[in-house]
C-alpha positions as CSV (number, residue, x, y, z in Angstrom):
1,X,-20.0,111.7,167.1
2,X,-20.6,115.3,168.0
3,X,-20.3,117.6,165.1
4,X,-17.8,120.8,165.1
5,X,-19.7,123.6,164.4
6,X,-16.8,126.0,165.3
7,X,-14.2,127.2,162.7
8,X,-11.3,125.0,161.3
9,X,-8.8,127.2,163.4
10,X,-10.3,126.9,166.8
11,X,-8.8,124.9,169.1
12,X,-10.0,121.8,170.2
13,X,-9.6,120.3,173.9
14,X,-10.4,116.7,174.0
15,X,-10.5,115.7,177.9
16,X,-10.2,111.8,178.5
17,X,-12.0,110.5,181.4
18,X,-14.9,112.3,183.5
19,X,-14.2,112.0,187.1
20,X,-13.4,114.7,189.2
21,X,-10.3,116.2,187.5
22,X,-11.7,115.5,184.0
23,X,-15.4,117.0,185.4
24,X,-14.0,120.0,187.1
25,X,-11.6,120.9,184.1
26,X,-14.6,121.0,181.7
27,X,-17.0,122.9,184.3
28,X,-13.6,125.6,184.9
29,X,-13.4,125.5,180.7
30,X,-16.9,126.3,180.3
31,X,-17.1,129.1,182.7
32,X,-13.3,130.9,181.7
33,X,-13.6,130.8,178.0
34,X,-14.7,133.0,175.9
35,X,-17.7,132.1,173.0
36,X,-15.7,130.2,170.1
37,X,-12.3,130.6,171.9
38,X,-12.1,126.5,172.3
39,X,-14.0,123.6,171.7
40,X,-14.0,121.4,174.7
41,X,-15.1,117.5,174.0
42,X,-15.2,115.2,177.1
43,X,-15.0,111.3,176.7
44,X,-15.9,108.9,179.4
45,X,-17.6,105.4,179.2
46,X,-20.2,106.5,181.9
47,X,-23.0,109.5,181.4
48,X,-22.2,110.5,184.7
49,X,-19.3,111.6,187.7
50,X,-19.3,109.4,190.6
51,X,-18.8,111.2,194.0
52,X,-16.4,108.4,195.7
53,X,-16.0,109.0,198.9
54,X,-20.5,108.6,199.2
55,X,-19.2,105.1,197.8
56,X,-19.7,103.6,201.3
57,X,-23.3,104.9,202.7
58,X,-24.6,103.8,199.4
59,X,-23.5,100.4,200.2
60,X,-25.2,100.9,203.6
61,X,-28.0,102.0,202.1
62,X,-27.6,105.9,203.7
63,X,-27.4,107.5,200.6
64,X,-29.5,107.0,197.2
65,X,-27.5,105.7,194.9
66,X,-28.7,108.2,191.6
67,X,-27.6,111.0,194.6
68,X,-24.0,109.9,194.5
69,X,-23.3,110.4,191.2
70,X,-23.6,113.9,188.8
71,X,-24.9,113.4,185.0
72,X,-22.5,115.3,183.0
73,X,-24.5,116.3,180.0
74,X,-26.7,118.2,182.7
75,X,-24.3,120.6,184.1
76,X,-21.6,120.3,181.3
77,X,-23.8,122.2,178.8
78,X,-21.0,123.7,176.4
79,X,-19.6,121.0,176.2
80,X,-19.4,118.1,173.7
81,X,-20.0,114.2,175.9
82,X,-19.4,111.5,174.3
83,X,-20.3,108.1,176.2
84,X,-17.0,105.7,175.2
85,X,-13.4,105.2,175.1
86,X,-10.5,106.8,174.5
87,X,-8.7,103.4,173.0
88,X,-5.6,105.0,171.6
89,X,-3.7,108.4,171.7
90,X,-1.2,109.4,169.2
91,X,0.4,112.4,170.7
92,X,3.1,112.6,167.8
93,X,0.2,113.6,165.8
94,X,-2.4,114.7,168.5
95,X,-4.8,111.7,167.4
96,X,-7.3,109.8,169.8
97,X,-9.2,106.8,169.0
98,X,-12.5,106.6,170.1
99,X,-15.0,104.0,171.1
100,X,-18.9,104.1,170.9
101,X,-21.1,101.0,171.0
102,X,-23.0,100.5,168.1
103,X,-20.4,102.8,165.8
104,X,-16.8,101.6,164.3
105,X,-14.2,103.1,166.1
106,X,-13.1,106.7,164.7
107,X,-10.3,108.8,165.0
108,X,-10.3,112.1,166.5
109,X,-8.2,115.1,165.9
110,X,-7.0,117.5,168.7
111,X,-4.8,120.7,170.1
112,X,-4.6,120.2,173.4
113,X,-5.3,116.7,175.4
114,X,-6.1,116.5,179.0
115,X,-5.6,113.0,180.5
116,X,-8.0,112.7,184.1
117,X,-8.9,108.6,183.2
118,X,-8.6,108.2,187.2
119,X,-7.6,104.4,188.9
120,X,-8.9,101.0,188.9
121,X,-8.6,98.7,191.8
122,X,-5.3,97.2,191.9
123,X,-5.2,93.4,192.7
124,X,-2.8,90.6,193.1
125,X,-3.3,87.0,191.3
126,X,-4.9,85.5,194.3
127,X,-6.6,82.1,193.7
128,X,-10.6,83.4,193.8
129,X,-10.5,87.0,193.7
130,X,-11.1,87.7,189.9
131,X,-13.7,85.5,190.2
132,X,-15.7,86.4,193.2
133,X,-15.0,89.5,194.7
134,X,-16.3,92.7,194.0
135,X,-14.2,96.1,194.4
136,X,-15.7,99.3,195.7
137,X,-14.7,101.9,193.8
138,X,-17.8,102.5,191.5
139,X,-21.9,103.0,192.2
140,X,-22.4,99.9,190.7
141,X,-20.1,98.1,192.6
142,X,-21.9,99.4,196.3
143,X,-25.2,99.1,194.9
144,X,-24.4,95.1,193.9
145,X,-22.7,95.3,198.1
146,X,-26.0,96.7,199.6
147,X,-28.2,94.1,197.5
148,X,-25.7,91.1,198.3
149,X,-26.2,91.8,202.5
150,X,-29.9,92.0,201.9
151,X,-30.1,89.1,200.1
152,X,-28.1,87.3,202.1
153,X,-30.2,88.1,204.9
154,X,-33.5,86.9,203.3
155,X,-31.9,83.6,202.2
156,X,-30.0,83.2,205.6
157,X,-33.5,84.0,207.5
158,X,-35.4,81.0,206.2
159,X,-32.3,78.5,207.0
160,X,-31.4,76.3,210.1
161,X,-28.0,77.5,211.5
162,X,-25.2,75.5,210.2
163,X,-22.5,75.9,207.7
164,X,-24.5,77.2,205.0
165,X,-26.0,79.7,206.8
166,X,-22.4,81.0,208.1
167,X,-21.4,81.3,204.9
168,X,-24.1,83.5,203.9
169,X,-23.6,86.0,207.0
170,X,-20.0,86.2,206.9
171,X,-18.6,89.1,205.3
172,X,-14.8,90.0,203.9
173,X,-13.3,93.0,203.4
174,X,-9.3,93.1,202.2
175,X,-8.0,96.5,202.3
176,X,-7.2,98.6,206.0
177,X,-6.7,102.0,203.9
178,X,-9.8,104.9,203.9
179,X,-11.5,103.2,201.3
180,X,-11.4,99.9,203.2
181,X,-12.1,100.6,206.5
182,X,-15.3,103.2,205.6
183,X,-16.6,100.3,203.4
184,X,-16.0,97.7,206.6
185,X,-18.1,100.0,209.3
186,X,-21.1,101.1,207.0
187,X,-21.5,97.3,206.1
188,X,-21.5,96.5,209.9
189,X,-23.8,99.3,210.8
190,X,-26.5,98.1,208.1
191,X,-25.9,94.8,208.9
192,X,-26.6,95.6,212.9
193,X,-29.7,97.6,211.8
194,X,-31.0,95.1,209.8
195,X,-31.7,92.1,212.7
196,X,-34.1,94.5,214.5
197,X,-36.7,92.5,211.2
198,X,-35.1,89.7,211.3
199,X,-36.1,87.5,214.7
200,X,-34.6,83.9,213.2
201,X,-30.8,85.7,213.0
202,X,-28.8,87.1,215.9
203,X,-26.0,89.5,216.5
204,X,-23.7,86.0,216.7
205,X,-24.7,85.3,214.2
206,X,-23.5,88.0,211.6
207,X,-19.0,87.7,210.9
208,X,-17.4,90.7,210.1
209,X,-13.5,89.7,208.7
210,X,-10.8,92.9,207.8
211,X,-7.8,91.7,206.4
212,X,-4.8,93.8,206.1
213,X,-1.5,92.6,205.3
214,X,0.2,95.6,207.3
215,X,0.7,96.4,211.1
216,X,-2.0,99.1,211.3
217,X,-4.7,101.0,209.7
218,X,-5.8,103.9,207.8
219,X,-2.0,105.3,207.6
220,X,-3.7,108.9,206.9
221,X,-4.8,108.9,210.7
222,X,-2.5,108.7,214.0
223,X,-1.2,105.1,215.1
224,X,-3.5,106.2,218.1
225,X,-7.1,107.0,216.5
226,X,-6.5,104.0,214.0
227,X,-6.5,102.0,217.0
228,X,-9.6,103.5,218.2
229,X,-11.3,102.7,215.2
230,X,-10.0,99.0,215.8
231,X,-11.5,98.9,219.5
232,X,-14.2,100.7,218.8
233,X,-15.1,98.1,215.4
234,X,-14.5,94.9,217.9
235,X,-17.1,96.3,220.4
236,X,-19.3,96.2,217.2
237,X,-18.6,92.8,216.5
238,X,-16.2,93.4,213.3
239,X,-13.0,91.7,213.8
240,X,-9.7,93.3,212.0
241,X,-6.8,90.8,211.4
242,X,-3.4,93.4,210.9
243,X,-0.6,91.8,209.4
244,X,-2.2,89.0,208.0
245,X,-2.4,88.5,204.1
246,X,-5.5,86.8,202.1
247,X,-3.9,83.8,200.6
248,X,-6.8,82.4,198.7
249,X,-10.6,82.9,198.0
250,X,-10.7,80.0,195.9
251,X,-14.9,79.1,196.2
252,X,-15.6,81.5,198.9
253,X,-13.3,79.7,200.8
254,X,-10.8,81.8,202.4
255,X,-7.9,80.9,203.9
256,X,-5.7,83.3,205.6
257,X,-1.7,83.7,206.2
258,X,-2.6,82.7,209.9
259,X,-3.8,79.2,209.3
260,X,-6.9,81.0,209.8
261,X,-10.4,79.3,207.2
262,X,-13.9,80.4,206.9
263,X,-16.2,80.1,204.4
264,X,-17.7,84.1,202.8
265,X,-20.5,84.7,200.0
266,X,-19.4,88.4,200.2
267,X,-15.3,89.5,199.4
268,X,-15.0,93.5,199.2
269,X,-11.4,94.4,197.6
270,X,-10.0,97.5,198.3
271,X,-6.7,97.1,198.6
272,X,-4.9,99.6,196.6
273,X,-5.9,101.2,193.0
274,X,-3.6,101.6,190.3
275,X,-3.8,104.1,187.4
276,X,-6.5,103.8,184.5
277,X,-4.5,100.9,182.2
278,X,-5.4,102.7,179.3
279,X,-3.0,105.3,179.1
280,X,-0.5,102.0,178.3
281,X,-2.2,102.3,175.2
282,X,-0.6,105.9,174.5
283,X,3.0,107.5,173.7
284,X,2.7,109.5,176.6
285,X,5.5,109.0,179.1
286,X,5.1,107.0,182.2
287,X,6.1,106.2,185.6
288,X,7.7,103.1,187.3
289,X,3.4,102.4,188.4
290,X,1.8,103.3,185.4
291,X,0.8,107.0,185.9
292,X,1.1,109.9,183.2
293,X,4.3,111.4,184.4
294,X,3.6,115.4,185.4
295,X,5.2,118.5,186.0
296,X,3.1,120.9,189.3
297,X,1.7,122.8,186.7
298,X,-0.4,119.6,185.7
299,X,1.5,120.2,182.1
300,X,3.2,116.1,180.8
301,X,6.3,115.7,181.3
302,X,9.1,113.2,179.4
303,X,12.1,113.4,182.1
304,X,12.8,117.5,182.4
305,X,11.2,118.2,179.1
306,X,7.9,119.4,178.9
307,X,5.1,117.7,176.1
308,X,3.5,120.5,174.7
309,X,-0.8,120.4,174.3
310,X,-0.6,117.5,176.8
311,X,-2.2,117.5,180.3
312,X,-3.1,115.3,183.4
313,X,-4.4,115.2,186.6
314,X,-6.1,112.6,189.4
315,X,-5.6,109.4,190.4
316,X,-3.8,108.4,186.6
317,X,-1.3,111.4,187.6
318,X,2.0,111.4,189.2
319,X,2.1,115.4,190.1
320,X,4.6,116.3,192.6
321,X,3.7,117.5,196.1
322,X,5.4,120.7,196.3
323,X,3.5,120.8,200.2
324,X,5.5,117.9,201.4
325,X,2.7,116.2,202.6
326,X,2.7,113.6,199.4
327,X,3.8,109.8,199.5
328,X,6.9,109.3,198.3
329,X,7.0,113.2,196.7
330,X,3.1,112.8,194.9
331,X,0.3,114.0,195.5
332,X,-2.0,111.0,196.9
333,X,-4.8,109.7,194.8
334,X,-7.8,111.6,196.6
335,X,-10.9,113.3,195.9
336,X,-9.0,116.5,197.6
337,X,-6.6,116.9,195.0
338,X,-8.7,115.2,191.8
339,X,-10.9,118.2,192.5
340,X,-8.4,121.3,192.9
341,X,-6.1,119.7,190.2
342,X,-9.0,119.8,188.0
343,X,-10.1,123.9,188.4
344,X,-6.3,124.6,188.3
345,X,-5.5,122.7,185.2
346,X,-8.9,124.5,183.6
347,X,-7.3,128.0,184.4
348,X,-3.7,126.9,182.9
349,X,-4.8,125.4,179.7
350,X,-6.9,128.8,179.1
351,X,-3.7,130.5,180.1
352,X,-1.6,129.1,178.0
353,X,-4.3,129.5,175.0
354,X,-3.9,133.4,175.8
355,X,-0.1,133.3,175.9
356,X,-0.5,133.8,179.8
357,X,1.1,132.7,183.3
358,X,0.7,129.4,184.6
359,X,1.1,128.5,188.4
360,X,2.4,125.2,189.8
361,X,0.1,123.4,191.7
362,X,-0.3,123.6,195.6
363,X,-2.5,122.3,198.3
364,X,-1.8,121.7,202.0
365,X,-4.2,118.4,203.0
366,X,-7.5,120.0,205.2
367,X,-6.8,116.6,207.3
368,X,-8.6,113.1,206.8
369,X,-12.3,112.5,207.8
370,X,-13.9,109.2,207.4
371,X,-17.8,107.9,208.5
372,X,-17.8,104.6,210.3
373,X,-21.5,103.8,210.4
374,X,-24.5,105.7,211.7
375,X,-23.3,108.0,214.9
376,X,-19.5,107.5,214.2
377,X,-16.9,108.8,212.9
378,X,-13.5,109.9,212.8
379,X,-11.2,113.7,212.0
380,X,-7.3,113.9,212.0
381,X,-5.5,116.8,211.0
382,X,-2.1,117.2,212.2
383,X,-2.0,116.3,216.0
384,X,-5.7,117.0,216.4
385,X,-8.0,114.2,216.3
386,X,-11.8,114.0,216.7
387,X,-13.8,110.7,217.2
388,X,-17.4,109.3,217.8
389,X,-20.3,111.1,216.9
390,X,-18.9,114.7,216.6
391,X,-16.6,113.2,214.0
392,X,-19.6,111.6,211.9
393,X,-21.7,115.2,211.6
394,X,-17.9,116.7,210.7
395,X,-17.8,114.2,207.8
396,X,-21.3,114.4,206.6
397,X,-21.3,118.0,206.6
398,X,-18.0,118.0,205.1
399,X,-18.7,115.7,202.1
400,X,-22.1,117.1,201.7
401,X,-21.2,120.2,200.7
402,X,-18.2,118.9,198.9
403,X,-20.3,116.7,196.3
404,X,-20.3,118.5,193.1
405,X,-23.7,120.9,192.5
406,X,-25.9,122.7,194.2
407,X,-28.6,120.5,193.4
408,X,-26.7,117.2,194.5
409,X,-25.9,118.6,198.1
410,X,-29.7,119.0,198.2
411,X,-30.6,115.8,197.5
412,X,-28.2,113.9,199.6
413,X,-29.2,116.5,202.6
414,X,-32.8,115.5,202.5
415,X,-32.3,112.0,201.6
416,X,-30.6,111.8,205.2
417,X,-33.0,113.9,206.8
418,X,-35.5,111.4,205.4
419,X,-33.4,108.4,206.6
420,X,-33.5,110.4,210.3
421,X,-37.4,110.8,210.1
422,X,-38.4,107.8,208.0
423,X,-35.9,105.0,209.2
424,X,-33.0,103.1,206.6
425,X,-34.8,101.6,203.6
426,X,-33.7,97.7,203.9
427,X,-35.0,97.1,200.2
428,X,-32.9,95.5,197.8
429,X,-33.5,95.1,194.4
430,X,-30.7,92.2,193.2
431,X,-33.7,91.5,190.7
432,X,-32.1,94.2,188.6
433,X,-29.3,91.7,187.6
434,X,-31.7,89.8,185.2
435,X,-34.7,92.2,184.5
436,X,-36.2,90.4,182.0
437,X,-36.0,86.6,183.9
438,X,-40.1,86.8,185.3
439,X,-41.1,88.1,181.5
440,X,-39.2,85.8,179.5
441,X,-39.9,82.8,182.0
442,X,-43.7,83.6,181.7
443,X,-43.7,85.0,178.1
444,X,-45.8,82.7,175.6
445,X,-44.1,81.4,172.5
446,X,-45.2,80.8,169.1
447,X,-45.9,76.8,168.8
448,X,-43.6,74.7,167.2
């Protein structure tokens, strides 16, 4: 655990989760503080921020995976990482219980907590799921996509057609929102790249299956541009069934609400997230869905009362929309107002160290921008709406300057300039999931 060289009276910040709220609070800390005015520690399981909405083209193989994420103990330099979890929080007596591998679990001691823990996919108990599919809402997660359609293509490539073969080139995805339909198109578009080097399979060949229990589409977009993205996915062979629900995956048989079977080696959830469970395992007060309840100016809230030193933000946040844009009077979980929650929070907390002002948070939506596969896109903001290719460059340039550091914009920059001049790199590596099997199989033992 990282040692406190400060003195006894400083105060300490102890910031739970490093996504984009908990990443941007520290990077705002570090640079608005003075020397010894607070000691900021930052716990997260993972070394490193994952820049979600890149989630997609990783699967597809457009962006490098190592691109898509920021390490934080390179560009969080003042403050204090440590790689684990936040198992317990004591507000009553400003306590956390922390988590490393390879130590016993320790408590830790703090002034002022700020809870950014973010979501986790939210799933129903339907027969096959836990067991087989795989969410997308980690680097992990798309890498393990990208090698399973590669794979499945080399297997698929060397078999006669018949059922097997089906199974291995039909592809689920169960969830219409952003998330889903982004995930859907760039796992088309790699697919349809990929047959050019693969003369045994044909465009028939490869099933695309969206299922969304609800009449429509991406609800952030226009009834009419979500159809557009329907049409425009059919006449790219990826079929979309709308009010149909996913009644089991039982074996990678899935059966639909329709009557509908087919057999899938592939399920992508993404339909819905729900707050980071763990703050269950705190006496901080929650909502009705399991988010840390919040007053606009990011402060925690218990009904109309305000709980002093506490703080939260992001996707495990309910913070009111004071714009009016919000679902149901919150802000949505995005990466639009993760990010600004995050710097705003940063200033507050220093504010209220200094015995200064704090503002309420605020942020009109800049509209809703999503990538549908090499060339395509697609922009809504208000009653404008921008599709096809002009949309695509608007979201790449968009999200390319959005990731977090300088450095990060310029590698996913070239890395596309290099997918433009050099082609996509089809190479999967599902090898990964058992790096030691070719060693160990090979590997001579001591006689008996």
């Amino acid at each position: 655990m990282p040692a406190n060289t400060l003195g006894a009276t400083t105060p300490k910040i102890l910031i739970v989760g490093g996504g984009y709220a908990g990443f941007y609070t520290a990077k705002k800390l570090e640079k608005y503080l003075g020397k010894n005015e607070a000691e900021v520690t930052l716990v997260d399981p993972l070394p490193y921020m994952t820049y979600q909405p890149f989630l997609p083209e990783v699967a597809a193989g457009s962006i490098e995976p190592r691109h898509a994420v920021v390490s934080l103990r390179r560009h969080l330099r003042q403050t204090n990482i440590i790689t684990g979890k936040v198992t317990n929080v004591n507000h009553a007596t400003k306590t956390a219980t922390i988590e490393v591998e390879g130590l016993a679990p320790y408590t830790q001691q703090y002034d002022q907590i700020v809870v950014t823990a973010g979501a986790v996919s939210r799933t129903f108990p339907i027969p096959g799921i836990a067991d087989l599919a795989i969410g997308l809402k980690n680097i992990e997660e798309a890498v393990e996509v990208r090698n399973r359609i590669l794979g499945n293509f080399d297997k698929a490539a060397n078999m006669p057609a018949g059922a097997a073969r089906d199974r291995l080139l039909t592809f689920v995805v169960v969830g219409g929102g952003f998330a889903g339909i982004e995930g859907f198109a760039e796992m088309r578009s790699l697919a349809s790249y990929l047959l050019r080097y693969y003369p045994t399979l044909t465009f028939d060949d490869v099933k695309f299956h969206l299922i969304e229990a609800m009449g429509r589409i991406m609800p952030e977009v226009s009834l009419k541009t979500s159809e557009w993205v329907i049409a425009n996915l059919d006449r790219r062979g990826a079929q979309i069934h709308l009010n149909t629900q996913l009644v089991s995956a039982e074996g990678g048989k899935i059966q639909l609400s329709t009557g509908e079977s087919f057999e899938s080696d592939l399920i992508v959830w993404t339909a819905g997230v729900m707050a980071n469970p763990v703050v269950r395992n705190t006496d901080l007060p929650l909502d009705d869905r399991g988010r840390v309840t919040a007053h606009p100016s990011l402060r925690v809230i218990n009904g109309e009362e305000i709980v002093e030193g506490a703080w939260t933000a992001g996707d495990v946040s309910a913070v009111p929309d004071l714009s009016g844009f919000g679902v149901a009077g919150f802000c949505v979980p995005n990466a639009q107002h993760a990010v600004r929650q995050g710097k705003l929070m940063a200033k507050n907390l220093i504010a209220t160290l200094r015995g200064e002002g704090i503002k309420d948070y605020f942020h009109k939506p800049l509209g809703a921008v999503a990538g549908l596969g090499i060339g395509v896109g697609v922009y809504q903001w208000k009653g404008l709406a921008v599709k096809g290719f002009p949309a695509w460059i608007m979201h790449r340039g968009y999200h390319g300057l959005a990731i977090p550091m300088f450095e990060r914009k310029i590698r996913v920059f070239f890395g596309w300039v290099w997918n433009f001049l050099l082609r996509r790199d089809i190479v999967g590596i599902e090898a990964t999931k058992a790096p030691r099997l070719q060693f160990e199989t090979w590997a001579s033992r001591p006689k008996a």
